[in-house]
N, C-alpha and C positions, 0 to 999 in steps of 0.2 A: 508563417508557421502558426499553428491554432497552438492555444494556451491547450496544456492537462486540466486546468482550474475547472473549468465547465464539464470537461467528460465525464461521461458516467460511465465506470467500473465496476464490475462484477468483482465480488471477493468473495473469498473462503476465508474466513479467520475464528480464531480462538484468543479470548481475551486471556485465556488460565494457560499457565503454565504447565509445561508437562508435568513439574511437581505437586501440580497443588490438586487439592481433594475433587477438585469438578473435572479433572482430564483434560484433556485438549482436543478432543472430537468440536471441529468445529464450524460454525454458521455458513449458510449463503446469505449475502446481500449485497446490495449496489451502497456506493458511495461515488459523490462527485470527486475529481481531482484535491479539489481543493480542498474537503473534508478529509480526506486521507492527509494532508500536509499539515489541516492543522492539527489533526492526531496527534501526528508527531510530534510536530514541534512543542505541545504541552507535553510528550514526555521528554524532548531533547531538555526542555527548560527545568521539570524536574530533576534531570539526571546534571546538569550545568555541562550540556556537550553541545559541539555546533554540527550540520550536516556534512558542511568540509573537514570534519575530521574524521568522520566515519570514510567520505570518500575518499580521503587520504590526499586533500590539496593542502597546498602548503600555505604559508601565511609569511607575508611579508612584511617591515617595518617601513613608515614613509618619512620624510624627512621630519616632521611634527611627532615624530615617537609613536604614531597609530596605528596600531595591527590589524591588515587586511587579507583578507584571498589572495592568493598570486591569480586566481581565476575565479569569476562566479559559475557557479553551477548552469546547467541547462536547465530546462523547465522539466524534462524526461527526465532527468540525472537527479531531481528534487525530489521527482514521485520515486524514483526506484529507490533512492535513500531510506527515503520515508517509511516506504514499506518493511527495506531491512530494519527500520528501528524498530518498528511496532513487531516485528517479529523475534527480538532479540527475547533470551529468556524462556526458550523453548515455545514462545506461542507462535502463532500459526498467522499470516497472512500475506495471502498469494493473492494477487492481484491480476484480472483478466482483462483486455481491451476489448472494447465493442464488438469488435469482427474474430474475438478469442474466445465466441459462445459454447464453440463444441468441444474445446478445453476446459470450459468452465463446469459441463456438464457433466465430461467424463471424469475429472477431478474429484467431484462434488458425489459422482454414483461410487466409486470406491470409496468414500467415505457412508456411503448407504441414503446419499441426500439429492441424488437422482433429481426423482419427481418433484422437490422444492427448484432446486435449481432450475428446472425444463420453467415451470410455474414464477419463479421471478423474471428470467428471463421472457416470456412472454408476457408479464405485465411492464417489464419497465424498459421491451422494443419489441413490438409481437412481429418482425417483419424479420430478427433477426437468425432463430430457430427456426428449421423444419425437421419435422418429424419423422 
């Protein structure tokens, strides 16, 4: 099974909330796996939340009193968490896989950011889009 950690993903995100003064119209960029996780987990750590809670596993006690997962997450299940955290709050971030170019494009031109996206896309996997 290949790690998320090394992939590079295409995102659409907005760091602003829909409330606040900057909108939420927002970016294309790549991110590896692992930059998206650790995203998150500085804001899970901010907020004092763990990812099995958001994913709704349960937690179990062991006979030393220590509270665990009844399950660890998967490596997918980390990143799709992740993403829901950093999108909580009204902001924005949709996350596309390497071969999800032509979702990323069409997402990215109803947002009117077309031609950046066509333009990351070709710089960070020129093999991936055609035209």
């Amino acid at each position: 099974m290949i790690s998320t950690d090394d992939t590079l993903y295409y995102v659409l995100c907005s760091h602003a909330s829909n409330s606040s003064q900057g909108g939420s119209k927002p970016k294309v960029r790549c991110y590896l796996g692992r930059e998206i996780k650790g995203y998150a987990a500085g804001e899970l750590q901010r907020c004092g939340e763990r990812l099995e809670d958001l994913a709704g596993i349960e937690w179990m006690e062991d006979e030393d009193g220590n509270v665990t997962p009844a399950r660890n997450l998967t490596d997918d299940e980390i990143l799709k968490w992740s993403a829901e955290k950093l999108s909580d709050d009204g902001r924005m971030w949709s996350i596309f896989a390497p071969n999800e170019t032509a979702e990323f494009v069409e997402d990215a031109t109803w947002y009117g950011l077309g031609d950046e996206a066509r333009a990351l896309v070709e710089l960070c996997n020129p093999k991936t889009l055609r035209k």
